[in-house]
HTML snippet that shows the backbone in 3Dmol.js (N, CA, C, O; Angstrom):
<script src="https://3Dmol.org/build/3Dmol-min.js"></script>
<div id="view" style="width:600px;height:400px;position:relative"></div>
<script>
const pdb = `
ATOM      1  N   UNK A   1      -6.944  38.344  49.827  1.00  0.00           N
ATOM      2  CA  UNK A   1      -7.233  37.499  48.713  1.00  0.00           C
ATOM      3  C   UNK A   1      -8.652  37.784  48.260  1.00  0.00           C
ATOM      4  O   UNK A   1      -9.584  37.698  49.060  1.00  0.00           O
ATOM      5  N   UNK A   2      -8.806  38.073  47.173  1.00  0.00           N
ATOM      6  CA  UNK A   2     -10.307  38.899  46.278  1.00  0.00           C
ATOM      7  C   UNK A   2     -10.250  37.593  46.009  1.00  0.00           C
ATOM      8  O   UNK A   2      -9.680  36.603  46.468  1.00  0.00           O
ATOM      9  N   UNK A   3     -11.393  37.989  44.676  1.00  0.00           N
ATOM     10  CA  UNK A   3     -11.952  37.301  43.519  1.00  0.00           C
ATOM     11  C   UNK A   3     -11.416  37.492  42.219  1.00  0.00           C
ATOM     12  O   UNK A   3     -11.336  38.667  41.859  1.00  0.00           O
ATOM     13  N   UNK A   4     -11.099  36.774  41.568  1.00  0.00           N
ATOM     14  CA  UNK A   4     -10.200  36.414  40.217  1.00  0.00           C
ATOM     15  C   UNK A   4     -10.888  37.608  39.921  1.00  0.00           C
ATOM     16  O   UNK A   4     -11.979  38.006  40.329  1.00  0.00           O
ATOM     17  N   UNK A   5      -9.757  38.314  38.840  1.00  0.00           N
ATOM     18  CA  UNK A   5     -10.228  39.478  38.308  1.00  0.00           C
ATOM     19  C   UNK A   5     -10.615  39.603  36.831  1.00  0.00           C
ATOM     20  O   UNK A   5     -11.600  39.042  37.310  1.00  0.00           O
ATOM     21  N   UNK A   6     -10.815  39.751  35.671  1.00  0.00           N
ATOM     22  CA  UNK A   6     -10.414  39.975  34.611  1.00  0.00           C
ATOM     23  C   UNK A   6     -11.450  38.485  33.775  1.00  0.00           C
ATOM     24  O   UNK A   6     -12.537  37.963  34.024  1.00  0.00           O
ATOM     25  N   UNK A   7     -10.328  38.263  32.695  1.00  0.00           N
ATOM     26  CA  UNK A   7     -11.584  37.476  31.922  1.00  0.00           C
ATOM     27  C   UNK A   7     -11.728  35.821  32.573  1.00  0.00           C
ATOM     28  O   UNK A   7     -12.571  35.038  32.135  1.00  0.00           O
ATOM     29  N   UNK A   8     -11.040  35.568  33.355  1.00  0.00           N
ATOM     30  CA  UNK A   8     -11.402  34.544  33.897  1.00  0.00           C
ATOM     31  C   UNK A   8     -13.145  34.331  34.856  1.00  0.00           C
ATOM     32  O   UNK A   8     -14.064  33.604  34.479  1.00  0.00           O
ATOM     33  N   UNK A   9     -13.134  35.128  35.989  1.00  0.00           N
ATOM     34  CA  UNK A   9     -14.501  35.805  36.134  1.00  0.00           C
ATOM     35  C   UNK A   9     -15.420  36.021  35.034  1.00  0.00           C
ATOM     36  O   UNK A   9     -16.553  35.604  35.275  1.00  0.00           O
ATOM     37  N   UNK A  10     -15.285  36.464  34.088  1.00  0.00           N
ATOM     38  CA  UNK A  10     -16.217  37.040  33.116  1.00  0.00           C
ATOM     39  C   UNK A  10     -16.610  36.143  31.853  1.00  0.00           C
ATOM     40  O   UNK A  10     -17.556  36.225  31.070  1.00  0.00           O
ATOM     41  N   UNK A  11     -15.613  35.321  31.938  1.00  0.00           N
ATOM     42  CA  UNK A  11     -15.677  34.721  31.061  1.00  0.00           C
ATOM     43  C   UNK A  11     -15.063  34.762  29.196  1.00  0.00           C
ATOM     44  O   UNK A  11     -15.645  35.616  28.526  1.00  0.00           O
ATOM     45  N   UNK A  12     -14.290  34.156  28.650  1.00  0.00           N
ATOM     46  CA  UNK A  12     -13.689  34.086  27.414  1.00  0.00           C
ATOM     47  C   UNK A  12     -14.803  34.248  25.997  1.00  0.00           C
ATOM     48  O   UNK A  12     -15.920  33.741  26.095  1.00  0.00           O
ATOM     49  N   UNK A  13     -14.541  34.729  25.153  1.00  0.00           N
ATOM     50  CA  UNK A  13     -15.704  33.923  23.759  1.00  0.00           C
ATOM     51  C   UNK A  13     -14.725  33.294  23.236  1.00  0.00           C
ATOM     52  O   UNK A  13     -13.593  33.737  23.045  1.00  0.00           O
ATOM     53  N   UNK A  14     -15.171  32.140  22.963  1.00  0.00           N
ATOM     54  CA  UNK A  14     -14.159  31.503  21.762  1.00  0.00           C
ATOM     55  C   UNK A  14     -14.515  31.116  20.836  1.00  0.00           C
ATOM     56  O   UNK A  14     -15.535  30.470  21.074  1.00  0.00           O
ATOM     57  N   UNK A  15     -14.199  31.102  19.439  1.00  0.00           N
ATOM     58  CA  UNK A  15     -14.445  31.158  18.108  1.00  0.00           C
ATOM     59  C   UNK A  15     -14.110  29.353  17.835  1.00  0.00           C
ATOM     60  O   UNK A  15     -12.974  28.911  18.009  1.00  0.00           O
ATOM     61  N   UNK A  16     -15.289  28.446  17.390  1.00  0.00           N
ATOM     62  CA  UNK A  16     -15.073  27.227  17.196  1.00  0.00           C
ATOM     63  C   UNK A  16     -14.677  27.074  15.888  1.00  0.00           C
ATOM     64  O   UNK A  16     -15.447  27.417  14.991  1.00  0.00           O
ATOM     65  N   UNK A  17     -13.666  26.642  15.655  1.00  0.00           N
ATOM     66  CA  UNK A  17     -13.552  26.397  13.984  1.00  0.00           C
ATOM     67  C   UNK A  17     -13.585  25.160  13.068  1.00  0.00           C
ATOM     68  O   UNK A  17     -12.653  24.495  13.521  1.00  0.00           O
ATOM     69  N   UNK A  18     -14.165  24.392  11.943  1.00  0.00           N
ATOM     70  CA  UNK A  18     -14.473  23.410  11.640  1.00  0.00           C
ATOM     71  C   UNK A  18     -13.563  22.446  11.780  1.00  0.00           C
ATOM     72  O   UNK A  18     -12.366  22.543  11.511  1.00  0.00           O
ATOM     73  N   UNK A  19     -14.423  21.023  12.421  1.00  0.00           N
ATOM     74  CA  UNK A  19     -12.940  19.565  12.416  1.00  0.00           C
ATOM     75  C   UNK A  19     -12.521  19.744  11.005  1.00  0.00           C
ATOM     76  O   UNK A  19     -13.356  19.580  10.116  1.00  0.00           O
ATOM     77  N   UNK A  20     -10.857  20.181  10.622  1.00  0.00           N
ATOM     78  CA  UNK A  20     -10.406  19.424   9.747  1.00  0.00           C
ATOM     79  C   UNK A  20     -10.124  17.969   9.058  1.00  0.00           C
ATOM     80  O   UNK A  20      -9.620  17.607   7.995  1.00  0.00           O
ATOM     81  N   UNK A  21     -10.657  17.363  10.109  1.00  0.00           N
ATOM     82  CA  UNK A  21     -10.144  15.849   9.648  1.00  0.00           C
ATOM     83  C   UNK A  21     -11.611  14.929   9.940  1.00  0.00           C
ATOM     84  O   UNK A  21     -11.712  13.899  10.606  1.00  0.00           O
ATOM     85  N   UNK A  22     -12.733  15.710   9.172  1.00  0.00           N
ATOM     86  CA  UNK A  22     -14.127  15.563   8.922  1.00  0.00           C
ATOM     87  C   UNK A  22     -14.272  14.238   8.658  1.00  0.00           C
ATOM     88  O   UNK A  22     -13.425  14.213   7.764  1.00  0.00           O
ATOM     89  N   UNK A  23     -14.751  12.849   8.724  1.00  0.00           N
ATOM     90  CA  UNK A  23     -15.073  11.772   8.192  1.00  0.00           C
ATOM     91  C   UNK A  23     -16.104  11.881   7.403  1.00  0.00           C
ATOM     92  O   UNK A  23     -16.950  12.767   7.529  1.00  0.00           O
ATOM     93  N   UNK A  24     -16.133  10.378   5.919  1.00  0.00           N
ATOM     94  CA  UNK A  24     -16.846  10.769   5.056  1.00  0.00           C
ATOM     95  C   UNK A  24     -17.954   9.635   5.366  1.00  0.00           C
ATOM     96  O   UNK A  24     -18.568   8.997   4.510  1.00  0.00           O
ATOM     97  N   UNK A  25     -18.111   9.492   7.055  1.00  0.00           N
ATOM     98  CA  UNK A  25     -18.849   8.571   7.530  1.00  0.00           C
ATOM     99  C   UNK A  25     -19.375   7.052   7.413  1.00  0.00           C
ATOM    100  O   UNK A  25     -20.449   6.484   7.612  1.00  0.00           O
ATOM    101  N   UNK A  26     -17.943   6.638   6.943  1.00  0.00           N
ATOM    102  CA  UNK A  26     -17.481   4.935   7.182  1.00  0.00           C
ATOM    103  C   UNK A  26     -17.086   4.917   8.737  1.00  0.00           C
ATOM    104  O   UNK A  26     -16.733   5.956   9.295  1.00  0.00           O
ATOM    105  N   UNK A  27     -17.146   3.951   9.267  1.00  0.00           N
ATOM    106  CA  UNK A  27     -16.746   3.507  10.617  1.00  0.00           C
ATOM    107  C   UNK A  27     -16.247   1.667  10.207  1.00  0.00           C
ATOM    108  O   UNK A  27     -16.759   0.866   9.425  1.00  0.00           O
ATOM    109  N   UNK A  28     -15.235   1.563  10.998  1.00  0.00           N
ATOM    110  CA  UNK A  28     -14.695  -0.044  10.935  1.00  0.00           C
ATOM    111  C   UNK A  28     -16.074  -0.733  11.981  1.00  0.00           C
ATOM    112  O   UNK A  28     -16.577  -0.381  13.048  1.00  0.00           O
ATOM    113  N   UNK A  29     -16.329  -1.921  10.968  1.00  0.00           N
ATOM    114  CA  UNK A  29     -17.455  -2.678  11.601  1.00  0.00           C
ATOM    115  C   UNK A  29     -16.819  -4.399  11.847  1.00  0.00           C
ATOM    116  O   UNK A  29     -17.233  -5.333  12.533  1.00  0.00           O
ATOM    117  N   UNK A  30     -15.749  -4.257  11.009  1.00  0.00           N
ATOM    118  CA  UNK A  30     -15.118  -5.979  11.256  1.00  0.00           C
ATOM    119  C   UNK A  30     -13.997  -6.085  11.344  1.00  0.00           C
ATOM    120  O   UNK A  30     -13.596  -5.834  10.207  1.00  0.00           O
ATOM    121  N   UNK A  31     -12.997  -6.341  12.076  1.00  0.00           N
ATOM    122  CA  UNK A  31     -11.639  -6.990  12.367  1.00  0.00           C
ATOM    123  C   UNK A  31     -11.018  -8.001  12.052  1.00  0.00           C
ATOM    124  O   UNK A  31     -11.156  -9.001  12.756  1.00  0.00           O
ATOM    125  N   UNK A  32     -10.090  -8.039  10.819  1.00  0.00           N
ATOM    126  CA  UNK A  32      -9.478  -9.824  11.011  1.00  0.00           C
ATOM    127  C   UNK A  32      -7.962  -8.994  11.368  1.00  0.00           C
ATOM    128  O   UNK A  32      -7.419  -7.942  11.029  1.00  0.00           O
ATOM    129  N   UNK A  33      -7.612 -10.357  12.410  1.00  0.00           N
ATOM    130  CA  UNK A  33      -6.302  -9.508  12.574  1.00  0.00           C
ATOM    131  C   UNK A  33      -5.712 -11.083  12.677  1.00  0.00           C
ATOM    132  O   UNK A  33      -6.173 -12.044  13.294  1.00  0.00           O
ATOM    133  N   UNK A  34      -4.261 -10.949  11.655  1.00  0.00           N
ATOM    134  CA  UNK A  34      -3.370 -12.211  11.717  1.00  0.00           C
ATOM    135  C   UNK A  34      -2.155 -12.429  11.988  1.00  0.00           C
ATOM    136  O   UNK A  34      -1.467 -11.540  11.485  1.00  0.00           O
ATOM    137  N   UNK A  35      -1.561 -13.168  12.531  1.00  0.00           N
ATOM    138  CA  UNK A  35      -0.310 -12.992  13.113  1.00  0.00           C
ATOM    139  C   UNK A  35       0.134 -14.572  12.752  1.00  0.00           C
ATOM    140  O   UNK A  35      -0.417 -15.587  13.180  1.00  0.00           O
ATOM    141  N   UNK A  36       1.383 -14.486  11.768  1.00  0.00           N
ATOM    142  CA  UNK A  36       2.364 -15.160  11.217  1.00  0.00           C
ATOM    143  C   UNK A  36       3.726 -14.929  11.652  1.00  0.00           C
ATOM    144  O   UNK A  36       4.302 -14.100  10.948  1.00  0.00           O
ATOM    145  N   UNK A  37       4.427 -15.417  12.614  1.00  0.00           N
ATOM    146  CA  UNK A  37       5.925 -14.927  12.424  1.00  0.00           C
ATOM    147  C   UNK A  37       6.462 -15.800  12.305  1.00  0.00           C
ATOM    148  O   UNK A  37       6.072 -16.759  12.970  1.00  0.00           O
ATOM    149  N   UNK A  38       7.509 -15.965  11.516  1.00  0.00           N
ATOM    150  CA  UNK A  38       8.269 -17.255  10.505  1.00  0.00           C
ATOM    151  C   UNK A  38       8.726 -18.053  11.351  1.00  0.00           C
ATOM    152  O   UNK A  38       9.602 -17.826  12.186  1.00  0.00           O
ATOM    153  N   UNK A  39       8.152 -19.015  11.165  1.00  0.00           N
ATOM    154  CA  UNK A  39       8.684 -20.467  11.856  1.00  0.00           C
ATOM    155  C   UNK A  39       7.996 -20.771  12.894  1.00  0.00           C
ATOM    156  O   UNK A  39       8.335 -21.486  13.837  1.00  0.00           O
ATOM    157  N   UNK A  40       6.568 -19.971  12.642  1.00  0.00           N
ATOM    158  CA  UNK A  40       5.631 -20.239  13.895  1.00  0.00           C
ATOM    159  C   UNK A  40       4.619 -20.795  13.665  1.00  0.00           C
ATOM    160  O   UNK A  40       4.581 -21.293  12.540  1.00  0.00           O
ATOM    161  N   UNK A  41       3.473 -20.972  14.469  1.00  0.00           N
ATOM    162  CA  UNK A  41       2.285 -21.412  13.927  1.00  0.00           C
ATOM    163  C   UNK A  41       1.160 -19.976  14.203  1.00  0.00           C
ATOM    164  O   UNK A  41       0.951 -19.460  15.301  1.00  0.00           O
ATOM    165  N   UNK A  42       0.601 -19.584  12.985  1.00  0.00           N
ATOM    166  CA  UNK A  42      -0.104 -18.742  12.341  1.00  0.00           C
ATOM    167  C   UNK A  42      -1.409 -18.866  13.542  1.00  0.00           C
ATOM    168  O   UNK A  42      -1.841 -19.930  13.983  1.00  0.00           O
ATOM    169  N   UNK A  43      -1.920 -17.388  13.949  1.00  0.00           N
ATOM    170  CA  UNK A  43      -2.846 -17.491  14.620  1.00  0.00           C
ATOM    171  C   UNK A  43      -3.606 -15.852  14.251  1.00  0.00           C
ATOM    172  O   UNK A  43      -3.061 -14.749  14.277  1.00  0.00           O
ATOM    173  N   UNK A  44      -5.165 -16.243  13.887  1.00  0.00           N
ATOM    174  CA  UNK A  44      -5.677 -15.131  13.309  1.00  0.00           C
ATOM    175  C   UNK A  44      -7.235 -15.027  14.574  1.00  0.00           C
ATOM    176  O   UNK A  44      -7.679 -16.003  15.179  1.00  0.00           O
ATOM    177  N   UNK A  45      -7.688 -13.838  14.658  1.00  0.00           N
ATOM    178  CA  UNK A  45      -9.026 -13.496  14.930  1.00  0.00           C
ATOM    179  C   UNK A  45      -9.909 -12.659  13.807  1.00  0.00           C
ATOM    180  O   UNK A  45      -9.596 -11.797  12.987  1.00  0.00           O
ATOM    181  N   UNK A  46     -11.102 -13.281  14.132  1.00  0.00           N
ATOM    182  CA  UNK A  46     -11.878 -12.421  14.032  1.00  0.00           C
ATOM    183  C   UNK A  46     -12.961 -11.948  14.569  1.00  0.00           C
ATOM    184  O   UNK A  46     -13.676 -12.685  15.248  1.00  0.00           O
ATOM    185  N   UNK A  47     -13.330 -10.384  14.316  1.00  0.00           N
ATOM    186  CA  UNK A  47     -14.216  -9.799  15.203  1.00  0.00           C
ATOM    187  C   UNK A  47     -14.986  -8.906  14.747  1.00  0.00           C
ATOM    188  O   UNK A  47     -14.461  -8.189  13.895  1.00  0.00           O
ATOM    189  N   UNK A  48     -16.559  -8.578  15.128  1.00  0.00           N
ATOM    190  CA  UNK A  48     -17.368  -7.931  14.486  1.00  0.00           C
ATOM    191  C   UNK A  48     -18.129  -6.877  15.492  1.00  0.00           C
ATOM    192  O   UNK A  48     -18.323  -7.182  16.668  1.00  0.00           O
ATOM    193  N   UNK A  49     -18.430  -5.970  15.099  1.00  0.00           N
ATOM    194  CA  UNK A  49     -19.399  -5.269  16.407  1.00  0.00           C
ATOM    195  C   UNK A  49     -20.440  -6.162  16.451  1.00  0.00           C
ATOM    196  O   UNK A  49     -20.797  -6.478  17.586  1.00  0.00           O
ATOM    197  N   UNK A  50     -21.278  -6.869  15.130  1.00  0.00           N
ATOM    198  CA  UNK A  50     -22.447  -7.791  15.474  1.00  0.00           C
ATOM    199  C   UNK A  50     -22.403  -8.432  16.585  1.00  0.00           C
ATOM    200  O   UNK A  50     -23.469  -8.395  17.200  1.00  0.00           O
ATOM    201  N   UNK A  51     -20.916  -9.459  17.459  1.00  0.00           N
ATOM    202  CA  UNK A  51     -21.158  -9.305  18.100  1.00  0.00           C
ATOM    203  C   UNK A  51     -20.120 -11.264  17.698  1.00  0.00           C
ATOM    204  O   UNK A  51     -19.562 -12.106  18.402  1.00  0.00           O
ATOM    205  N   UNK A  52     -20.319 -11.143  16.656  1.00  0.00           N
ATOM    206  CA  UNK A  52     -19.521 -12.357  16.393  1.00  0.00           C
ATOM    207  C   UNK A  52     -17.515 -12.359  16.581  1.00  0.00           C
ATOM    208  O   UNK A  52     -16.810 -11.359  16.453  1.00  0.00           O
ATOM    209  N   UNK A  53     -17.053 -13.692  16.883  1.00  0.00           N
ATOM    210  CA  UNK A  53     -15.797 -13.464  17.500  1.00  0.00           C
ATOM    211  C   UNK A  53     -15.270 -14.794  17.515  1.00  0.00           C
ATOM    212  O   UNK A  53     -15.610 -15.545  18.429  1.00  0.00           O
ATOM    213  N   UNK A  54     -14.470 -15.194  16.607  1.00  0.00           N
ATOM    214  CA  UNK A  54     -14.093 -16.349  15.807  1.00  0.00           C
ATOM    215  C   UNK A  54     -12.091 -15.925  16.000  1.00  0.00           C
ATOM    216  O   UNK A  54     -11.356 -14.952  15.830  1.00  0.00           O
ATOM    217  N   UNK A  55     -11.993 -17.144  16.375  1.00  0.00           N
ATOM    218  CA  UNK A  55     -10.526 -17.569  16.770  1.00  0.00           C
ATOM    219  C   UNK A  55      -9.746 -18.732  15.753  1.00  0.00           C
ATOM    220  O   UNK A  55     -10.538 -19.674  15.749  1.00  0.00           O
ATOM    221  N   UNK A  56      -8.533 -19.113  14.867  1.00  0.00           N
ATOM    222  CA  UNK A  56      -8.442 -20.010  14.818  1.00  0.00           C
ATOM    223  C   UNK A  56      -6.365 -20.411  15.219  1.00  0.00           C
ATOM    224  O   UNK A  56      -5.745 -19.493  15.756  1.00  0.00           O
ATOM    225  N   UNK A  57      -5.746 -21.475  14.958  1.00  0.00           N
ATOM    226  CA  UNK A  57      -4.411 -21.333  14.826  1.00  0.00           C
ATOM    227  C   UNK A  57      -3.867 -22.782  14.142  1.00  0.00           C
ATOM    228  O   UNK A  57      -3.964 -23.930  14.578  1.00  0.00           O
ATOM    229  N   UNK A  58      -3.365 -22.362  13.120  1.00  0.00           N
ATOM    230  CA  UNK A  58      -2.827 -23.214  12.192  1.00  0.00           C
ATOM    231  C   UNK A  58      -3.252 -22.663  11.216  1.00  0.00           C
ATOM    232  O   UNK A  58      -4.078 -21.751  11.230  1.00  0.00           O
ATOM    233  N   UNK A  59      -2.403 -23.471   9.617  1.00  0.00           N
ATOM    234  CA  UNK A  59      -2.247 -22.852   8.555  1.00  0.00           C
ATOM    235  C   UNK A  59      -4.086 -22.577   8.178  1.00  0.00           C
ATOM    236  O   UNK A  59      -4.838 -21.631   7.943  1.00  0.00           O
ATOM    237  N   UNK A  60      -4.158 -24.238   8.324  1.00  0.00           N
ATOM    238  CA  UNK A  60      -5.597 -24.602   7.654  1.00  0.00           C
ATOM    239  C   UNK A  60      -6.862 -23.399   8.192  1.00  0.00           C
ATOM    240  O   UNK A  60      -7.655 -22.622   7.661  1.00  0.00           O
ATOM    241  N   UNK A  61      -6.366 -23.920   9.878  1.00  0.00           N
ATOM    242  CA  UNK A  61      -7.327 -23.274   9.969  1.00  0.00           C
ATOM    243  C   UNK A  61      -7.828 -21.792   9.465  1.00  0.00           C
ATOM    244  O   UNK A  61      -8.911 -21.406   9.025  1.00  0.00           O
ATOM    245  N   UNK A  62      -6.651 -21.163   9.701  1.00  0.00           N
ATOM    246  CA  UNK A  62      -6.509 -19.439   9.655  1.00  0.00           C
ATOM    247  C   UNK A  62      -7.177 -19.250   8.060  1.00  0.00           C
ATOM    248  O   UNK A  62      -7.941 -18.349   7.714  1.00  0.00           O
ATOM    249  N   UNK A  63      -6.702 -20.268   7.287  1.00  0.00           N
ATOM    250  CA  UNK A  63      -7.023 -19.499   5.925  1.00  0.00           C
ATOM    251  C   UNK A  63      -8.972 -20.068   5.683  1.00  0.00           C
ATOM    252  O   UNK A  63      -9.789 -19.360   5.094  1.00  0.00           O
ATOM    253  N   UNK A  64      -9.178 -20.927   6.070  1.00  0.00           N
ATOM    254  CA  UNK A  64     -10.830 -20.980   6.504  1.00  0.00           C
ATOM    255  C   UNK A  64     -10.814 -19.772   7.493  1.00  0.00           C
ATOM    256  O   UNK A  64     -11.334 -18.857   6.856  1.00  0.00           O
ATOM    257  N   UNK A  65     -10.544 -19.404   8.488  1.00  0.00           N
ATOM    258  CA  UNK A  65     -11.114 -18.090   9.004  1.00  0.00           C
ATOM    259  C   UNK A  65     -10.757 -16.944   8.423  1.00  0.00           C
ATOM    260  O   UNK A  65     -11.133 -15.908   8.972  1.00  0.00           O
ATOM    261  N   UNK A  66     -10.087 -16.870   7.388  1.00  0.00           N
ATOM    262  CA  UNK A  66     -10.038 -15.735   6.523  1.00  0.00           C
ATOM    263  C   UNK A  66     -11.256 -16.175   5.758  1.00  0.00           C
ATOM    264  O   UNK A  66     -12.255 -15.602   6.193  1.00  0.00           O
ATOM    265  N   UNK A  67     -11.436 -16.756   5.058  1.00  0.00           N
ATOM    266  CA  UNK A  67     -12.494 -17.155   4.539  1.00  0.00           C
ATOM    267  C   UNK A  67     -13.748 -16.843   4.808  1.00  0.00           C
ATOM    268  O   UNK A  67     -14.614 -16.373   4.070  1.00  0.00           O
ATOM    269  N   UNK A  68     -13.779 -17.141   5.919  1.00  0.00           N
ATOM    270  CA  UNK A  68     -15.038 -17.142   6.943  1.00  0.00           C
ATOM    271  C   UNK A  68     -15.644 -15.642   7.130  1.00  0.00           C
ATOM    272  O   UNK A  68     -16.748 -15.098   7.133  1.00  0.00           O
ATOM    273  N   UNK A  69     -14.454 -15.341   7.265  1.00  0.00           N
ATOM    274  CA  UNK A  69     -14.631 -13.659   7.558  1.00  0.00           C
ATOM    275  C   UNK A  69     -15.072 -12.803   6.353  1.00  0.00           C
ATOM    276  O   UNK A  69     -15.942 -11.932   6.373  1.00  0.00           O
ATOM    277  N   UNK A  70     -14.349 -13.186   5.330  1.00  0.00           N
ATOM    278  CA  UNK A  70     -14.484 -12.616   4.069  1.00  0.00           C
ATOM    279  C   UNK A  70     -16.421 -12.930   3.862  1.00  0.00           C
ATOM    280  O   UNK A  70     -17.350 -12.141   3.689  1.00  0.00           O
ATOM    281  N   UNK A  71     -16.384 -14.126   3.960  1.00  0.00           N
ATOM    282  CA  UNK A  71     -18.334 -14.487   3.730  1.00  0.00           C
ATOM    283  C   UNK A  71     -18.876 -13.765   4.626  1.00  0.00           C
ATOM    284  O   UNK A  71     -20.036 -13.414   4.410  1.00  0.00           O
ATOM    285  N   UNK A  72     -18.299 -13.384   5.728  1.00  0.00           N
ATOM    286  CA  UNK A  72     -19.270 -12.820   7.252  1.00  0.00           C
ATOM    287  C   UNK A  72     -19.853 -11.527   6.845  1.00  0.00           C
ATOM    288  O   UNK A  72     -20.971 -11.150   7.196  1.00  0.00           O
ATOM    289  N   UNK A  73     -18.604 -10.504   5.676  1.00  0.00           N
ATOM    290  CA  UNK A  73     -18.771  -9.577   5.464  1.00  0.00           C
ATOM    291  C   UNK A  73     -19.973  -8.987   4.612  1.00  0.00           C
ATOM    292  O   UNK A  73     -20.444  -7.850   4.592  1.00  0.00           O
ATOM    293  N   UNK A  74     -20.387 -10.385   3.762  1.00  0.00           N
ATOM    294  CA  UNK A  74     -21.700 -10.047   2.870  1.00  0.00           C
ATOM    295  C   UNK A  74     -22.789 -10.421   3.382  1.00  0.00           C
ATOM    296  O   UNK A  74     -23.795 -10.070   2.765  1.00  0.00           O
ATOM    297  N   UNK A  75     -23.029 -11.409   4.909  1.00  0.00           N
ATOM    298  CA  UNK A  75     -24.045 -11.361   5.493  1.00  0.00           C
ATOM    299  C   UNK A  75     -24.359 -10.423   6.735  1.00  0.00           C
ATOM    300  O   UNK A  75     -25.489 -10.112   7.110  1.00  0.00           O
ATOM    301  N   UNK A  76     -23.401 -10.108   7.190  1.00  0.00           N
ATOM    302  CA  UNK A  76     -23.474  -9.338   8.675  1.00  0.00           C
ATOM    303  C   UNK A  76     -24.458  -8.462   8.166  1.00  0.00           C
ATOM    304  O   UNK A  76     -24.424  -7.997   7.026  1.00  0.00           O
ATOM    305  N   UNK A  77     -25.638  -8.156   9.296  1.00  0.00           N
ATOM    306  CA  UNK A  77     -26.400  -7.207   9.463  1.00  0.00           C
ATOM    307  C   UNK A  77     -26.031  -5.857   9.642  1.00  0.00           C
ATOM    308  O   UNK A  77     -26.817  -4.967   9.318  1.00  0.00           O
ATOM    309  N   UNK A  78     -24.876  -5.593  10.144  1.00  0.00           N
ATOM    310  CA  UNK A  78     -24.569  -4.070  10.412  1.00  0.00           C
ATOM    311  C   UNK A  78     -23.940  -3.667   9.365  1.00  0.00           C
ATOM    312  O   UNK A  78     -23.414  -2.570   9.553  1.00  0.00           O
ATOM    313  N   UNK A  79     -23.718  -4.249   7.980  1.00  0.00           N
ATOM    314  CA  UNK A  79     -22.996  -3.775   6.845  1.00  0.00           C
ATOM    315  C   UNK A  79     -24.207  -4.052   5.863  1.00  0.00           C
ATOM    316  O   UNK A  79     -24.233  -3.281   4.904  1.00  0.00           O
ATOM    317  N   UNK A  80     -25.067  -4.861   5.905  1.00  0.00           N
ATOM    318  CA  UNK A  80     -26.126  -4.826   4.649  1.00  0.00           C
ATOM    319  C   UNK A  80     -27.060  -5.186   5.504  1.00  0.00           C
ATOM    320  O   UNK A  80     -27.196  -6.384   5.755  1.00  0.00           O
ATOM    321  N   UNK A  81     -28.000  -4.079   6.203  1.00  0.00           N
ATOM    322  CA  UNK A  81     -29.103  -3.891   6.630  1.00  0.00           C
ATOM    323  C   UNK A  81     -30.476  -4.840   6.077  1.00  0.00           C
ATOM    324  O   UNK A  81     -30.754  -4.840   4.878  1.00  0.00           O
ATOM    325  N   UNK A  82     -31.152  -5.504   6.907  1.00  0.00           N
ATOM    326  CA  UNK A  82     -32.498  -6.302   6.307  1.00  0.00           C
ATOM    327  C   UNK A  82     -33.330  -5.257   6.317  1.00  0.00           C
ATOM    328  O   UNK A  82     -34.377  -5.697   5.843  1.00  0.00           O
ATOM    329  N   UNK A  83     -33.469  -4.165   6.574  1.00  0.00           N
ATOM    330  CA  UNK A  83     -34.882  -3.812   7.020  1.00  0.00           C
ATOM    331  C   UNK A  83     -35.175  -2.775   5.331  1.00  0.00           C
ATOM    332  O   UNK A  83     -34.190  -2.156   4.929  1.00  0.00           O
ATOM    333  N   UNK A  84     -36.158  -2.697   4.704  1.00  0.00           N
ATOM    334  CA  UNK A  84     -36.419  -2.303   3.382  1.00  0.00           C
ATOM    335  C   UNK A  84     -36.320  -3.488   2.420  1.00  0.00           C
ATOM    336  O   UNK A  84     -37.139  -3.508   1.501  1.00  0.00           O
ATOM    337  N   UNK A  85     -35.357  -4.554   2.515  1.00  0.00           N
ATOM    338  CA  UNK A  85     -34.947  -5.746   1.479  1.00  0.00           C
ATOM    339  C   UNK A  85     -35.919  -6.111   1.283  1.00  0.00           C
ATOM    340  O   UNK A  85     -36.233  -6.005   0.097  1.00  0.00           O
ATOM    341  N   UNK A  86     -36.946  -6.716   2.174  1.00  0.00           N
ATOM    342  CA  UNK A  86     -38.195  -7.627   1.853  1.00  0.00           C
ATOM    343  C   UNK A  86     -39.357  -6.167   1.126  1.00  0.00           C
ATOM    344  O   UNK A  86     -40.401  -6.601   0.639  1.00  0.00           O
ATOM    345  N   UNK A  87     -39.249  -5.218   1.092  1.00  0.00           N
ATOM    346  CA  UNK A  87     -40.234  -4.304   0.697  1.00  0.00           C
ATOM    347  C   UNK A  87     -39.933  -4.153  -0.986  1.00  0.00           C
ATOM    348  O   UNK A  87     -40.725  -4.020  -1.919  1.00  0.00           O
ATOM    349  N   UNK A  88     -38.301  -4.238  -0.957  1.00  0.00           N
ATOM    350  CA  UNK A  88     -38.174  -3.953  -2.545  1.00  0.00           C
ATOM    351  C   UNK A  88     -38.162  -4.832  -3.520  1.00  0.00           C
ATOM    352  O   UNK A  88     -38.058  -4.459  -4.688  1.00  0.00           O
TER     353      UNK A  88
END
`;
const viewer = $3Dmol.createViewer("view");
viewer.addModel(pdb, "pdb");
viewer.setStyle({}, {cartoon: {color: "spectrum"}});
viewer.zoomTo();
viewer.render();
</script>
């Protein structure tokens, strides 16, 4: 029993070729996820990388935490950055 012979030993070149499925550098930063199944009682989350994480269940509630979420989206810091605002 030798030593592996050939290009394993020696080693391969391999030619890298560009990610096709390139992002145009959006990333998901907020989650509402809702769950209705007929004849049930409606139960939604929501979730943010900020760090926020809001639960509700019932009609009322869910559609205030849609709500909620929808407003979260124009204050959250990781989607409209403070830092420059006070300069301009």
């Amino acid at each position: 029993m030798g030593e592996p012979t050939g290009a394993a030993r020696k080693g391969v070149r391999t030619a890298l070729r560009p990610d096709p499925r390139r992002g145009d550098g959006r990333y998901p930063v907020a989650w509402l996820h809702i769950t209705a199944p007929r004849g049930a009682v409606p139960t939604a989350t929501s979730t943010c990388a900020c760090g926020r994480d809001r639960s509700a269940v019932g009609h009322r509630r869910v559609l205030a935490l849609i709500a909620d979420h929808t407003d979260h989206r124009n204050t959250c810091p990781l989607r409209n950055p403070q830092e420059g605002r006070a300069a301009a």
